[in-house]
Backbone as CSV, one residue per row, in Angstrom:
resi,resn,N_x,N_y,N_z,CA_x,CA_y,CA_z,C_x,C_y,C_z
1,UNK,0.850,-1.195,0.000,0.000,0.000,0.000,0.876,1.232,0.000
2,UNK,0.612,2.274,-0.809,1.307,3.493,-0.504,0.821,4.735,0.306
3,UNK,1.397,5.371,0.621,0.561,6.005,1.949,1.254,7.753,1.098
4,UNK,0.262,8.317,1.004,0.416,9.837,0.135,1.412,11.003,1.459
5,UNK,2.273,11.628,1.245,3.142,12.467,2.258,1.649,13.387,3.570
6,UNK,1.047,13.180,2.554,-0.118,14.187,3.297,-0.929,13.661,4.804
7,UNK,-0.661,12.114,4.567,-1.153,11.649,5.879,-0.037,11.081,6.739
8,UNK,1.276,11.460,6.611,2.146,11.339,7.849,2.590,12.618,8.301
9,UNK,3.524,12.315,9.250,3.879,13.676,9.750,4.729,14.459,8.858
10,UNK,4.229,15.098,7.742,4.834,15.834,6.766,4.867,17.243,6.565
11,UNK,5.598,18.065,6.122,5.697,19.218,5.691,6.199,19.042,4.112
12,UNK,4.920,20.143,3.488,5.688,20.221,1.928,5.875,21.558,1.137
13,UNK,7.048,21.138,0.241,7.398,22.643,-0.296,7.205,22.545,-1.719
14,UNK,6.116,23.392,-2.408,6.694,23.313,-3.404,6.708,24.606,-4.477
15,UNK,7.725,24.998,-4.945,8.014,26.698,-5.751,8.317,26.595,-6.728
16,UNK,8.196,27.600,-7.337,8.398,27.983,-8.790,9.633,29.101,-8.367
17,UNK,10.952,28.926,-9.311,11.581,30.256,-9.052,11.464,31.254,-10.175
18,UNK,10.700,32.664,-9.790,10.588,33.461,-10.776,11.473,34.568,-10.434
19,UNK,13.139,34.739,-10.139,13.550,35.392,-9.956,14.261,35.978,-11.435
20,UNK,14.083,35.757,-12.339,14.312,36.033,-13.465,12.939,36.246,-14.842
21,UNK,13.430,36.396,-15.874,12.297,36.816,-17.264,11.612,35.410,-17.291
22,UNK,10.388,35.611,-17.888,9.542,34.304,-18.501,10.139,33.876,-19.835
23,UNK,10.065,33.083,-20.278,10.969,32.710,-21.312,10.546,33.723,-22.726
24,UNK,11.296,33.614,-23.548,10.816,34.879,-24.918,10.134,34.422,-25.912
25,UNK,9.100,33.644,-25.488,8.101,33.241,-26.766,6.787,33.273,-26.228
26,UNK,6.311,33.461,-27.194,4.542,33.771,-27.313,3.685,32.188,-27.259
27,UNK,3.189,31.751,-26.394,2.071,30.128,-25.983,0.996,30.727,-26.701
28,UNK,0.724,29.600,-27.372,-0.652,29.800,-27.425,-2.209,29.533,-26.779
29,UNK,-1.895,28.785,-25.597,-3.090,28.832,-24.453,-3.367,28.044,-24.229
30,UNK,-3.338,26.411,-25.115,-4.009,25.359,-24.658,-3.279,24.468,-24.905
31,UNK,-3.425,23.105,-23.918,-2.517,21.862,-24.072,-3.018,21.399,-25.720
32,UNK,-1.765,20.804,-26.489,-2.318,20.008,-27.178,-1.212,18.672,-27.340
33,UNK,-1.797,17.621,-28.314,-1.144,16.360,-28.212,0.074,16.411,-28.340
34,UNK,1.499,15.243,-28.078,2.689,15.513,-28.762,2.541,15.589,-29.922
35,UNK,3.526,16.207,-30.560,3.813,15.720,-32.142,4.537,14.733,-32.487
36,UNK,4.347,14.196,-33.259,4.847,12.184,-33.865,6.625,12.742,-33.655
37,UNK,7.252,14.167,-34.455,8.128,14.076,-34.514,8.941,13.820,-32.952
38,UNK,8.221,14.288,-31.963,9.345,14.690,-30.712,10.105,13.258,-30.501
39,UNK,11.294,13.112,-29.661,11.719,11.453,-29.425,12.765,12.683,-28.273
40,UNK,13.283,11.490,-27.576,14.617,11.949,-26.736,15.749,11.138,-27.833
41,UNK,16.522,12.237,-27.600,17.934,11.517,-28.506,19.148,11.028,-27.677
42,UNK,18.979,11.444,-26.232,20.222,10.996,-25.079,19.588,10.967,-23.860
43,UNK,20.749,10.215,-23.312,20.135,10.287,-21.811,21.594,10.101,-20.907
44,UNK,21.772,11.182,-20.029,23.234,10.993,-19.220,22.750,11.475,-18.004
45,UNK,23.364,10.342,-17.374,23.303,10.426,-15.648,24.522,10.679,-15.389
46,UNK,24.765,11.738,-13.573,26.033,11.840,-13.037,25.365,12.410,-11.536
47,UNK,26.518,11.382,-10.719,26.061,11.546,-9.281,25.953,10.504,-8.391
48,UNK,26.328,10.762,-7.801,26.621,9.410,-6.020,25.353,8.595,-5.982
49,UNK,23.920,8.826,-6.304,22.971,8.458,-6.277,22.401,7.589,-7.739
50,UNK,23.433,7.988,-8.858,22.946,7.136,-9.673,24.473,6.394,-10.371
51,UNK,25.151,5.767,-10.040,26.357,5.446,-10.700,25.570,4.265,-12.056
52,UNK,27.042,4.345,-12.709,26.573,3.485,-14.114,25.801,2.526,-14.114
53,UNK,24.660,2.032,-14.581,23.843,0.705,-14.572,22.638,0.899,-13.885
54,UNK,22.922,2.031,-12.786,21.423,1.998,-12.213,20.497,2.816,-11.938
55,UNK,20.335,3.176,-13.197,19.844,4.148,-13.417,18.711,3.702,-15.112
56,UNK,17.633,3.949,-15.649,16.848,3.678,-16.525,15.979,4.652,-16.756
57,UNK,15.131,4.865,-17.936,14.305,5.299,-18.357,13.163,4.774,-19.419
58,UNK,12.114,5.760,-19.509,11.029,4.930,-20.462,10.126,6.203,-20.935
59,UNK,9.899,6.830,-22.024,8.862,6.956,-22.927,7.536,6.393,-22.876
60,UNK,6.392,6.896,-22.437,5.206,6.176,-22.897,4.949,6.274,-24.484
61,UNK,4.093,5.497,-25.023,3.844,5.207,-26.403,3.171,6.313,-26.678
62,UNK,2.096,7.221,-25.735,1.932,8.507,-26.195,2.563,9.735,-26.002
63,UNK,4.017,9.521,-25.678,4.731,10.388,-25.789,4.611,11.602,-24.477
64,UNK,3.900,11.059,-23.335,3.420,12.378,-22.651,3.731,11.977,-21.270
65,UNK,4.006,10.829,-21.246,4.886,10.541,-19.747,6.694,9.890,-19.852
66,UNK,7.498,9.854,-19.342,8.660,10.110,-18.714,8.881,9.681,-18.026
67,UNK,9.597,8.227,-17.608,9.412,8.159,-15.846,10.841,7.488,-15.984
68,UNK,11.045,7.498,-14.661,12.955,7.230,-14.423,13.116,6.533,-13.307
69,UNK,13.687,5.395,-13.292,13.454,4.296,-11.847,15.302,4.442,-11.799
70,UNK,15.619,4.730,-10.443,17.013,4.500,-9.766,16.646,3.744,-8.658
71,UNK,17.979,2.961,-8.788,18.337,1.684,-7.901,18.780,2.069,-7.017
72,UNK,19.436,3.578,-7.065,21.008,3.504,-5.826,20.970,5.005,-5.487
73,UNK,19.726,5.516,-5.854,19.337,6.876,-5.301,18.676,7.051,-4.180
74,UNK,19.279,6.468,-2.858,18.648,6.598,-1.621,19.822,7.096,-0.477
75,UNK,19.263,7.260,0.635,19.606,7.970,1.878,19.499,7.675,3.416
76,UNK,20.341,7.272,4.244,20.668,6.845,5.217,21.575,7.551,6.774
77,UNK,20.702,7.619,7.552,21.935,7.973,8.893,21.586,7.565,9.712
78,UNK,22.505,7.308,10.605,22.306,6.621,11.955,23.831,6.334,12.272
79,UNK,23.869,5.666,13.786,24.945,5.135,14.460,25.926,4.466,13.643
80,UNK,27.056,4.712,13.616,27.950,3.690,12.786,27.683,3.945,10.916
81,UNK,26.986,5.111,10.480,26.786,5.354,9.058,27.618,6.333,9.018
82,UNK,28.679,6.220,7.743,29.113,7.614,7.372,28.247,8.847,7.361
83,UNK,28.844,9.863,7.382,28.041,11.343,6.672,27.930,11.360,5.341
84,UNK,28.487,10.358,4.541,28.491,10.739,3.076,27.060,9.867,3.046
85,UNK,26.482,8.970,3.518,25.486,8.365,2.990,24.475,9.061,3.688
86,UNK,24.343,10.552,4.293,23.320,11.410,4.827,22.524,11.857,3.257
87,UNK,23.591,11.905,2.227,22.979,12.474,1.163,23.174,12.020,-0.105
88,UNK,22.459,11.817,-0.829,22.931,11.525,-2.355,21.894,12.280,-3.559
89,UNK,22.461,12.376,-4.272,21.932,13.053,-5.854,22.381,12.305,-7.016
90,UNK,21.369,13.086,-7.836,21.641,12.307,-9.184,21.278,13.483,-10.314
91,UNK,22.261,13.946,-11.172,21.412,15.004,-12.107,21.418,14.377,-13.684
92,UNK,20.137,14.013,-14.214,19.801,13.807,-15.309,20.074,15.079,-16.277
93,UNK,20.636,14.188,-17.771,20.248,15.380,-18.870,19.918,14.464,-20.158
94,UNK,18.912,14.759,-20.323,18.001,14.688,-21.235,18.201,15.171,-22.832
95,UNK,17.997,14.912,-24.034,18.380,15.733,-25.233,16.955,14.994,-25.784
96,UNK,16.297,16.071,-26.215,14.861,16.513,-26.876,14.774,17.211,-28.164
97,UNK,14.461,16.138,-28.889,13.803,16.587,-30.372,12.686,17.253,-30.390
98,UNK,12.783,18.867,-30.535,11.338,19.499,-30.307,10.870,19.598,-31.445
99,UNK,9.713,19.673,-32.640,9.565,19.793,-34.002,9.340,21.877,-33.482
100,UNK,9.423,22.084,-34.700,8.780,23.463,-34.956,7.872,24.041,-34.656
101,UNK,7.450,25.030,-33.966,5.754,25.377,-33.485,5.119,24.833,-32.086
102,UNK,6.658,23.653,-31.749,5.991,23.272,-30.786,6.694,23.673,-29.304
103,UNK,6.142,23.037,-27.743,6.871,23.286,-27.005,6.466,22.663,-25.909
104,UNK,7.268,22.399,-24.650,6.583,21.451,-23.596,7.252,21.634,-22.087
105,UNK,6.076,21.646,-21.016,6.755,22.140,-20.249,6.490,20.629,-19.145
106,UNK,7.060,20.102,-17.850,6.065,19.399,-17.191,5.253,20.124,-16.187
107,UNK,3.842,19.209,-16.670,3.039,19.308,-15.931,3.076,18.956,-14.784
108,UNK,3.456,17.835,-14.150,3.408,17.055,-12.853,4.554,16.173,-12.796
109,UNK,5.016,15.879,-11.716,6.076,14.921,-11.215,5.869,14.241,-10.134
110,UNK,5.456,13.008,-10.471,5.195,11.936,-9.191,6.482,10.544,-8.763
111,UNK,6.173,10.900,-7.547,7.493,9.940,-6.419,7.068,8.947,-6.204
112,UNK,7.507,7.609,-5.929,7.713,6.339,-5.481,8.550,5.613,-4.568
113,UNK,8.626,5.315,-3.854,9.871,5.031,-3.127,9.411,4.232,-1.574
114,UNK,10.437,4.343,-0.748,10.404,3.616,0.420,10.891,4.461,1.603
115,UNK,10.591,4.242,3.008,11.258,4.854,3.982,10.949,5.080,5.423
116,UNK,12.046,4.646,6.273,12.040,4.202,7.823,12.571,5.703,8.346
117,UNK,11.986,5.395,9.521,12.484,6.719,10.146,12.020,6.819,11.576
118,UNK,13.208,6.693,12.491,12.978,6.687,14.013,12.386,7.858,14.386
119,UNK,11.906,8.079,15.225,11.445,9.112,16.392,12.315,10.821,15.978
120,UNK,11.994,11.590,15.417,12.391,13.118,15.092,13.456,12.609,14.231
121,UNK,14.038,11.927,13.708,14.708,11.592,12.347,14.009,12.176,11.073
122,UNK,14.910,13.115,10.604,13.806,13.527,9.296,14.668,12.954,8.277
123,UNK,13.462,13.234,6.881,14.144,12.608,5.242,13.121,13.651,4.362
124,UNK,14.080,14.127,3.148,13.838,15.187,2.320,13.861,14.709,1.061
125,UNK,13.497,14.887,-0.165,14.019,15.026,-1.326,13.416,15.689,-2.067
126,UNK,14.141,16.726,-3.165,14.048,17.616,-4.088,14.212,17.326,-5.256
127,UNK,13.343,17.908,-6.124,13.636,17.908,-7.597,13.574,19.403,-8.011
128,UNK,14.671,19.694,-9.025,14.732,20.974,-9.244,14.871,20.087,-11.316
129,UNK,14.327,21.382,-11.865,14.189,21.174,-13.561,14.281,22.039,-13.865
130,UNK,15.297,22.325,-15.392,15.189,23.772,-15.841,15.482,23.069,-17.556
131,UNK,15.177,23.840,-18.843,16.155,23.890,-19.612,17.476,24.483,-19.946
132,UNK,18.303,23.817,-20.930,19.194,24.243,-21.100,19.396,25.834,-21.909
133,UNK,20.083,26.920,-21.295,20.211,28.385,-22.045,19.232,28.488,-20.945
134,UNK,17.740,28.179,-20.578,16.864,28.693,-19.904,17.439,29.315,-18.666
135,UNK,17.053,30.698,-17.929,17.478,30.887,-16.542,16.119,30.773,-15.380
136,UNK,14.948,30.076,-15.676,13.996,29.440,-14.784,13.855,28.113,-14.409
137,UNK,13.742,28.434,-13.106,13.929,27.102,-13.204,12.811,26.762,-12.195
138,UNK,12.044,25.378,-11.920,11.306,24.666,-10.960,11.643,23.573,-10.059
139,UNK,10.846,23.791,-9.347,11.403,22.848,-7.774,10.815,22.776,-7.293
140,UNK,10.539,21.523,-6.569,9.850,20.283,-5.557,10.024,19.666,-4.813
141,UNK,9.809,19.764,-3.380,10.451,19.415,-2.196,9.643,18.678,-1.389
142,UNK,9.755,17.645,-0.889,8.715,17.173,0.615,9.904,16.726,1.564
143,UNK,8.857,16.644,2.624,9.864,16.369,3.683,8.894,15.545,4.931
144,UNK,9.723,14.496,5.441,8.936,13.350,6.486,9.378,13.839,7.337
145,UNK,8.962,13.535,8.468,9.602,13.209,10.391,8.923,11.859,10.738
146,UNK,10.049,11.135,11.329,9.411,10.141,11.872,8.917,10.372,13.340
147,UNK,8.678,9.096,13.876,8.632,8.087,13.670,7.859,7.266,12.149
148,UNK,8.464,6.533,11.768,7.559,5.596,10.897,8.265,4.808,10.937
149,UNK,7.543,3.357,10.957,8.440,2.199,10.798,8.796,1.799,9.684
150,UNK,8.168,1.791,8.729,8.780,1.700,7.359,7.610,1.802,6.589
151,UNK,7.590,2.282,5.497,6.181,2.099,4.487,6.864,2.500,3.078
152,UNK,5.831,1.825,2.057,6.648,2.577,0.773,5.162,4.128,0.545
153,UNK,5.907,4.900,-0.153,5.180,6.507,-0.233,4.752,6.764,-1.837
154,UNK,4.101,7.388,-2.003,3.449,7.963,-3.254,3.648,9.731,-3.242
155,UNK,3.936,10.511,-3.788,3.779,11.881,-3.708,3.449,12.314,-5.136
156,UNK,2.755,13.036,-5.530,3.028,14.017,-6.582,2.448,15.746,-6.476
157,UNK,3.152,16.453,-7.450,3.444,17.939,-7.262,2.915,18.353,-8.901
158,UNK,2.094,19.367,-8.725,2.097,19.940,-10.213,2.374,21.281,-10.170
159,UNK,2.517,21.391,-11.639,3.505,22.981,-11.763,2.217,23.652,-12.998
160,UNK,1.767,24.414,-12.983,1.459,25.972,-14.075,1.964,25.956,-15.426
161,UNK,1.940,25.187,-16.281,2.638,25.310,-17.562,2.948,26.826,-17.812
162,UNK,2.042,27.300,-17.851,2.219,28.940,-18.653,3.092,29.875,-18.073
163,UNK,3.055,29.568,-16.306,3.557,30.248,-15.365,5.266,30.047,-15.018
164,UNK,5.785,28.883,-15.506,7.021,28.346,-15.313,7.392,27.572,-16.307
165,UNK,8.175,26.860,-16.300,9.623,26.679,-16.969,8.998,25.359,-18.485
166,UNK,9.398,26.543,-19.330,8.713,25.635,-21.141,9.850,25.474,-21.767
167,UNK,10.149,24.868,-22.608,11.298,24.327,-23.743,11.584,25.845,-24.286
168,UNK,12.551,25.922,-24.918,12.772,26.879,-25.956,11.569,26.132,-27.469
169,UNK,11.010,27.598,-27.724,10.048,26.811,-28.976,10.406,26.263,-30.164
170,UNK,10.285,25.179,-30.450,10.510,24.518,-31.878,12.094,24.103,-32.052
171,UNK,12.757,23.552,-31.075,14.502,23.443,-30.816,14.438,22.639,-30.304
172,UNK,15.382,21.763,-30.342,16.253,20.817,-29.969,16.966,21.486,-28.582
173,UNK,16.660,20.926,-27.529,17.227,21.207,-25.950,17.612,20.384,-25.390
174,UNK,18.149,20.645,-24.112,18.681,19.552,-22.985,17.677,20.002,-21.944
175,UNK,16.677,19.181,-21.504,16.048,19.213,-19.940,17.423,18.736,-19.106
176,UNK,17.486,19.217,-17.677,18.338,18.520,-16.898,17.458,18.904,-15.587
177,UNK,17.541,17.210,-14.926,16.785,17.254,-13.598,17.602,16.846,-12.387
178,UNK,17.542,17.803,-11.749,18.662,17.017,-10.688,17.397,17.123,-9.223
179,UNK,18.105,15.770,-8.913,17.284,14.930,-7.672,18.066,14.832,-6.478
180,UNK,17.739,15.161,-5.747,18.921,14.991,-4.504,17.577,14.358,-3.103
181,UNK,18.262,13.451,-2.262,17.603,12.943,-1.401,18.104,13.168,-0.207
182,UNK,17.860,13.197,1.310,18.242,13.487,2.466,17.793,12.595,3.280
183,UNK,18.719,12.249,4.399,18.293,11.608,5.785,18.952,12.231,6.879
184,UNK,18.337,13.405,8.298,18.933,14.009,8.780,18.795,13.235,10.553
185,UNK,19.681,12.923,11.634,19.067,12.597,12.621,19.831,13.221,13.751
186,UNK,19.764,14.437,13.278,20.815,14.983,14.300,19.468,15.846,15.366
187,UNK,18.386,15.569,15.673,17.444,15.642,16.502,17.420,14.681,17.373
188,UNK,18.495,13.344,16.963,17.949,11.911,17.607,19.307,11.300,17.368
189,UNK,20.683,11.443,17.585,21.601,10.761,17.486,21.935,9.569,17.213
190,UNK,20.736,8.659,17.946,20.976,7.465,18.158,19.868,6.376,17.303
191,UNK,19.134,7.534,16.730,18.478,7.133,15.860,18.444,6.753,14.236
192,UNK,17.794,6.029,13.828,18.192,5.576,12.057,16.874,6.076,11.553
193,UNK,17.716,6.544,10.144,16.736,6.883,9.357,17.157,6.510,7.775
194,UNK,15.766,6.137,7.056,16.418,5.320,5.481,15.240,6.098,4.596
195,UNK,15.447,6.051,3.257,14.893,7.035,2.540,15.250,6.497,0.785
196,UNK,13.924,5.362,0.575,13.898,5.255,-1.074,14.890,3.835,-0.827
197,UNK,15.636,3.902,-2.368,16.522,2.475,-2.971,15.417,1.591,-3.597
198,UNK,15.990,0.516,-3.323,15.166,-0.816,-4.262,15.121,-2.114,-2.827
199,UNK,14.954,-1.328,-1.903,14.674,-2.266,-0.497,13.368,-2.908,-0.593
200,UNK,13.303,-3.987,-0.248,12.256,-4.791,-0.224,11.603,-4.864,-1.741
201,UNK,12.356,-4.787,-3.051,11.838,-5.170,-4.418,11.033,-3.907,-4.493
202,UNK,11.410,-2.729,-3.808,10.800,-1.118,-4.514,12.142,-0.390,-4.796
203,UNK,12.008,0.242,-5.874,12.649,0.881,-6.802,12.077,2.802,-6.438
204,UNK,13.302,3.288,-6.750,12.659,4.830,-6.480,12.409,5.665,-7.988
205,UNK,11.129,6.015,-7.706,10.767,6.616,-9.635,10.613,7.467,-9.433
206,UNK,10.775,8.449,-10.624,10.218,9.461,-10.616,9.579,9.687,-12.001
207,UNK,8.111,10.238,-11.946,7.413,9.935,-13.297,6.966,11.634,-13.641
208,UNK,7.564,11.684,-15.334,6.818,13.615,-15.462,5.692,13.351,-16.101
209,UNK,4.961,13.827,-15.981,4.181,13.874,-17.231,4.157,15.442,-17.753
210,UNK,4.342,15.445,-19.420,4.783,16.443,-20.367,3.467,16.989,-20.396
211,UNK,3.104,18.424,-20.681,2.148,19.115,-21.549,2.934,20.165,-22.355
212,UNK,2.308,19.491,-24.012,2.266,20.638,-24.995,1.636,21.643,-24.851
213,UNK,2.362,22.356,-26.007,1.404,23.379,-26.252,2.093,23.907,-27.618
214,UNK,1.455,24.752,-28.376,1.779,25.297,-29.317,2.578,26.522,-29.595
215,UNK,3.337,27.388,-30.291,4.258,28.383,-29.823,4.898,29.120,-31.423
216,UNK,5.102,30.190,-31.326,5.885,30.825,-32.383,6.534,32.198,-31.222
């Protein structure tokens, strides 16, 4: 069963950064389908959280979801754990065949994963997305406190197409998503806290789903 961030002891963040221009093209107002042409042409991972092999991706057949399962993108502290395994990341980059006229921003980004957590032990993770040349960027944050004894979690976050971060129109770009995860227990010394991996045959995903739109 997955249990949504909203019914444990959670706090959530989630922003748009508009400290800069909206991008320099004119939307035209309404979602519409992909176009046949779009495809991804690459895919490169780098980061403590995703080393070579474990890391994957997938295309839906209608072109409008995205989803990315890591093996080794999780987070741990407690007694006898290094500090380096308090944190890990992973930043994806992406290369996108955009056709002409067109453009895409995500709509939503939903989490999967796993995670234990003693008594005031907290666990975080962020997703931040921008394009490449773009200077906007978006970001998505939740955050647990335990106690919990272990459960696997469901979250998802949606973003404003119009309001935040769209492709450059009708170009060929790099999306890059970087994911970073946390386990903090310095409220509880003696306490453990775990966050995501592929423990118990769960895998940690993260799924976008794309909305078009049209653009000159």
């Amino acid at each position: 069963m997955f249990f949504h961030f909203k019914l444990g002891f959670i706090s959530l963040l989630a922003c748009i950064s508009v400290a800069f221009s909206a991008p320099n093209q004119a939307l035209q107002g309404r979602a519409v389908n992909p176009p046949s042409e779009f495809s991804i042409t690459s895919f490169g991972v780098n980061g403590s959280g995703c080393p070579a092999g474990s890391t994957i991706y997938s295309l839906s057949a209608d072109k409008k979801t995205f989803t990315v399962v890591f093996s080794q993108l999780y987070a741990e502290a407690g007694p006898g754990i290094s500090a380096s395994s308090n944190r890990r990341s992973c930043a994806l980059s992406l290369g996108l065949k955009i056709p002409p006229g067109f453009t895409l921003g995500i709509l939503d980004v939903g989490y999967r994963g796993w995670y234990q957590l003693d008594s005031k032990v907290s666990a975080s993770q962020q997703t931040i997305y921008y394009f490449q040349s773009e200077l906007v960027q978006a970001m998505t944050r939740s955050t647990l406190i335990g106690p919990v004894a272990g459960a696997s979690y469901t979250y998802k976050d949606t973003f404003d197409l119009v309001s935040t971060v769209v492709a450059p129109c009708g170009s060929s770009t790099l999306l890059n998503i970087i994911s970073d995860v946390r386990v903090n227990n310095g409220n509880n010394t003696k306490g453990y806290g775990y966050l995501a991996t592929d423990f118990v045959n769960t895998t940690f995903t993260q799924t976008f789903n794309f909305q078009w739109q049209t653009c000159k």
